[in-house]
C-alpha positions in Angstrom: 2.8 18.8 -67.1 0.1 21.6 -66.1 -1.9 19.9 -64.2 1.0 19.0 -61.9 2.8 22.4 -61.7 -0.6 23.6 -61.4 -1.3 21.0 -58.5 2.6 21.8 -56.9 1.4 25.9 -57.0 -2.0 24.8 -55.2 -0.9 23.0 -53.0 1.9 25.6 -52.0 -0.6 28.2 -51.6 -3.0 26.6 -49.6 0.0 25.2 -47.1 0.9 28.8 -47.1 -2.6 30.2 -46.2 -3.2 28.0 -43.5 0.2 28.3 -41.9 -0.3 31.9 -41.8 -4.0 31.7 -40.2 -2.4 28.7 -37.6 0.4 31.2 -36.9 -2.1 34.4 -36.5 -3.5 32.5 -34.1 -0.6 30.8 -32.4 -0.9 27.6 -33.3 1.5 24.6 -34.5 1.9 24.2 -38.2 3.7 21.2 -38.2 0.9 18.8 -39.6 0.0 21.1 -42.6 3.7 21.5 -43.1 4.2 17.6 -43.1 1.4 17.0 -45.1 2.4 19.4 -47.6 6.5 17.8 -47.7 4.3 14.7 -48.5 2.2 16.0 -51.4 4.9 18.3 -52.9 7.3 15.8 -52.9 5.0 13.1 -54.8 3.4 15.7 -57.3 7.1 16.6 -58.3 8.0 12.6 -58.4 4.5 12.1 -61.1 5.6 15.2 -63.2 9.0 13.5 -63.7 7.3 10.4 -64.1 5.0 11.4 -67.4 8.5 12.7 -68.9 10.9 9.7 -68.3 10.9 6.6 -70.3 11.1 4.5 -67.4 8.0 4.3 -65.5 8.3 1.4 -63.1 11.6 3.3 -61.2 9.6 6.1 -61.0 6.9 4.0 -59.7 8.9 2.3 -57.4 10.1 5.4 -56.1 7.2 6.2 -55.5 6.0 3.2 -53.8 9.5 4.4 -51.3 9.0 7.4 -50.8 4.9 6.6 -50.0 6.0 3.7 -47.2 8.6 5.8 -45.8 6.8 9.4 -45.4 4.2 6.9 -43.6 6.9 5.3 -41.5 8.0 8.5 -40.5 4.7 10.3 -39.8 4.0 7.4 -37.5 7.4 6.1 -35.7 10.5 8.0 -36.6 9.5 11.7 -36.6 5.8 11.3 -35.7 3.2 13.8 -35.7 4.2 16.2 -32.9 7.6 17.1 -35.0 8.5 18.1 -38.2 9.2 15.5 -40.5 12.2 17.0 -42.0 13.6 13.3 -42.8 10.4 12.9 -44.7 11.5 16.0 -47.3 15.1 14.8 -46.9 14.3 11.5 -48.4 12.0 12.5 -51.1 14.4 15.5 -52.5 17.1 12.5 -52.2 14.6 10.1 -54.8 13.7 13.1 -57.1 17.4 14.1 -57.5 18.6 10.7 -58.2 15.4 9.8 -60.4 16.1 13.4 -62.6 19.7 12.3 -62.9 19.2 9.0 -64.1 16.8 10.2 -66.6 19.5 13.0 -67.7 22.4 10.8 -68.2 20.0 8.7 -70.0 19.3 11.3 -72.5 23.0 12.3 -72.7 24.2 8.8 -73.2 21.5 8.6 -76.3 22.8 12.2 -77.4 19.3 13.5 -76.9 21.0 17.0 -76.3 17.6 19.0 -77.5 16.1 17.6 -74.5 18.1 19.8 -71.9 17.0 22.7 -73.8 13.2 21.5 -74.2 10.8 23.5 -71.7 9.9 20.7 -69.2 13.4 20.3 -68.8 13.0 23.4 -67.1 10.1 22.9 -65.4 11.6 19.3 -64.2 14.9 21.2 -63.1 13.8 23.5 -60.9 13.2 21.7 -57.8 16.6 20.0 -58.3 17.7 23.6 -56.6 14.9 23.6 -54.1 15.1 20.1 -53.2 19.2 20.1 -53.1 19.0 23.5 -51.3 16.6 22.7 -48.7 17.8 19.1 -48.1 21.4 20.1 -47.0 19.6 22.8 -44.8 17.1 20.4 -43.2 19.5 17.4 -43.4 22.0 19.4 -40.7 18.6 19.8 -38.5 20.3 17.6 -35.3 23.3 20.0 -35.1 21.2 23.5 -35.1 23.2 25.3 -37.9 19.8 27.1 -39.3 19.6 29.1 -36.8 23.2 30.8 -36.8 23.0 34.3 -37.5 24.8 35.4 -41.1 25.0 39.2 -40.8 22.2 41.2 -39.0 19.2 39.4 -37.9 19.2 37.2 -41.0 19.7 33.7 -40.2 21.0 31.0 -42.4 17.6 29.0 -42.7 16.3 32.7 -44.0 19.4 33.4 -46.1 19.1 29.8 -47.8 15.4 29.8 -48.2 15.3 33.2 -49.8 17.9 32.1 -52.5 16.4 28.5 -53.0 13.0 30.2 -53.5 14.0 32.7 -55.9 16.0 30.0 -58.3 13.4 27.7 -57.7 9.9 30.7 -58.9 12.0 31.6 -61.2 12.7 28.9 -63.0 9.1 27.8 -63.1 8.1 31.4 -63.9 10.3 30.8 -66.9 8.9 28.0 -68.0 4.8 29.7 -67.7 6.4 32.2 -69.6 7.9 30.3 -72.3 4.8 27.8 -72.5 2.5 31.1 -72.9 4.9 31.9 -75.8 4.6 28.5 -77.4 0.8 28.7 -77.3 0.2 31.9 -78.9 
């Protein structure tokens, strides 16, 4: 689970560093950002993979989620937009794949599972991905740019909230495995 959580904050970070040089120097971040939707998505789909007992739907999600961010790089979306579909679809395979798994484990009364530490971990982009996806998934009809109160918007408004369950929760579980090793 380390590697991938460490792999998920890496690959944040660097996404985030070269969006803010592109930006500096007024230039499109769209491919970083797409490329970035891609790997976060999958590295989230493998950590959820090492903890389920089955492998070949995870697999075979991500075999799906592979084709279609490909598709959509190169037809639907393409490269000149973001691929908001792309992070859509993937948040759409990671929440059904992380509930399957949990009724699994409540239908075999595994109960000390939703308690365990990479239940956590393996939780917190349930908020991200459900979060985001309803935001991103309304992207036709313009709604993230309505203004809330002030100059916050409701793409701002939604992120800040995602973002903070979503840290938290993995700050929670650094925390707790620190704890565990010590």
């Amino acid at each position: 689970m380390h590697r991938y959580l460490l792999s998920i904050l890496f690959v944040v970070f660097i996404t985030e560093l070269i969006n803010s040089i592109l930006v500096y120097n007024n230039r499109s971040i769209r491919i970083p950002f797409n490329v970035s939707i891609v790997f976060h998505d999958i590295l989230w789909i493998l950590a959820l993979k090492e903890n389920i007992s089955s492998k070949k739907a995870a697999n075979i999600t991500l075999c799906l989620f592979a084709l279609f961010s490909i598709i959509n790089f190169i037809v639907i979306e393409i490269v000149n937009a973001y691929n908001y579909y792309t992070f859509v679809f993937g948040a759409l395979l990671y929440v059904i794949l992380f509930i399957y798994e949990s009724y699994r484990k409540l239908r075999e009364e595994n109960l000390m599972y939703f308690l365990s530490n990479n239940y956590l971990l393996l939780f917190a982009p349930v908020y991200f991905f459900f979060g985001m996806g309803l935001l991103l998934g309304f992207k036709p009809l313009e709604v993230t740019g309505k203004i809330l109160f002030g100059q916050v918007t409701l793409y701002v408004f939604i992120v800040n909230i995602v973002c903070i369950a979503y840290y938290s929760l993995i700050n929670i579980y650094i925390y707790r495995e620190k704890n565990n090793y010590k």
